[in-house]
MIKOLDO-411186 format. One line per field, with one value per residue (C-alpha): x negated, y, z negated; residue in one letter. Coordinates in Angstrom, 2 decimals, decimal comma, m for minus. Each point is the difference from the previous one (the first is absolute). Layout:
x <- (X|...)
y <- (Y|...)
z <- (Z|...)
resn <- (A|...)
REM end
This chain:
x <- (0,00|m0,93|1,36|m0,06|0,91|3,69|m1,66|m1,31|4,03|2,33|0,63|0,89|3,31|0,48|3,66|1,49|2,23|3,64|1,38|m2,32|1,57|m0,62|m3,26|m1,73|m1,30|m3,46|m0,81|m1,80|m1,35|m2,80|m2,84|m1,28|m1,30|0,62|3,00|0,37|2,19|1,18|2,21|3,25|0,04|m2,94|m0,82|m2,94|m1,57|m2,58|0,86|m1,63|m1,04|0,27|m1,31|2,62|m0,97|m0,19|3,57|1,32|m1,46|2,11|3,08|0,06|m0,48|2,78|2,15|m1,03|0,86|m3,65|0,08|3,61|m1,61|m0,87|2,99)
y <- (0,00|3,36|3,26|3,04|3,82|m0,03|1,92|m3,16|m1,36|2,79|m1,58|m3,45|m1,19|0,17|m3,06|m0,56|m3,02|0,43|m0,19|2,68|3,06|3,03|1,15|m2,82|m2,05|m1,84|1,17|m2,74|0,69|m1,99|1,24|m2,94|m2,75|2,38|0,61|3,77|0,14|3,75|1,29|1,68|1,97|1,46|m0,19|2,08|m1,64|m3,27|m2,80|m3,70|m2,32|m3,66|m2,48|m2,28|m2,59|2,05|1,77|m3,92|m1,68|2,87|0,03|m4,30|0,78|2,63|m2,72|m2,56|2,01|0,47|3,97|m0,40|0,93|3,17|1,29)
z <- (0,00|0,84|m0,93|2,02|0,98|1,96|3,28|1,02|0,04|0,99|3,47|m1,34|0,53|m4,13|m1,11|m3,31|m0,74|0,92|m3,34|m1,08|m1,51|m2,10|1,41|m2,01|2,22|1,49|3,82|1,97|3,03|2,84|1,23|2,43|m2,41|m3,33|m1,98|m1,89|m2,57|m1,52|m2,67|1,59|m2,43|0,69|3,47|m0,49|m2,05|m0,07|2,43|m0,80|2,89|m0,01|2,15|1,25|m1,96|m3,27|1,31|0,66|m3,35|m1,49|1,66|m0,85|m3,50|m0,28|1,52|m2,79|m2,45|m1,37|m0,82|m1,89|m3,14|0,84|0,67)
resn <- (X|X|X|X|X|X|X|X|X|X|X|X|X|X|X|X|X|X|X|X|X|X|X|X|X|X|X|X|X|X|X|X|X|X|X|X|X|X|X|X|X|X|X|X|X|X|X|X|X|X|X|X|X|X|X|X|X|X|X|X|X|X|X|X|X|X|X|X|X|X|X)
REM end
């Protein structure tokens, strides 16, 4: 993962999930091989990159259930 300055991202094609509502959201967008990942609350502010593996090892563990504790 890799964090940086929102210049670098403005002409992404930024999507939230469809249920999303209320402004608090997760933005996920691709950049060829990458995946950035931004606060829609705060568009201008620090976007992380994934690899695709990193971005799928992720997504399969949200599905599992394995972050449910933090929430």
């Amino acid at each position: 993962m890799r964090s940086s300055r929102p210049a670098h991202f403005s002409g992404l094609d930024w999507r939230a999930a469809s249920k999303c509502t209320g402004g608090n959201c997760v933005e996920v967008a691709t950049m060829g091989e990458m995946i950035a990942v931004r606060d829609s609350k705060n568009p201008e502010g620090a976007v992380l990159v994934y690899t695709a593996t990193e971005w799928n090892e992720f997504a399969a563990n949200v599905r599992k259930g394995q972050y449910d504790h933090l929430v």
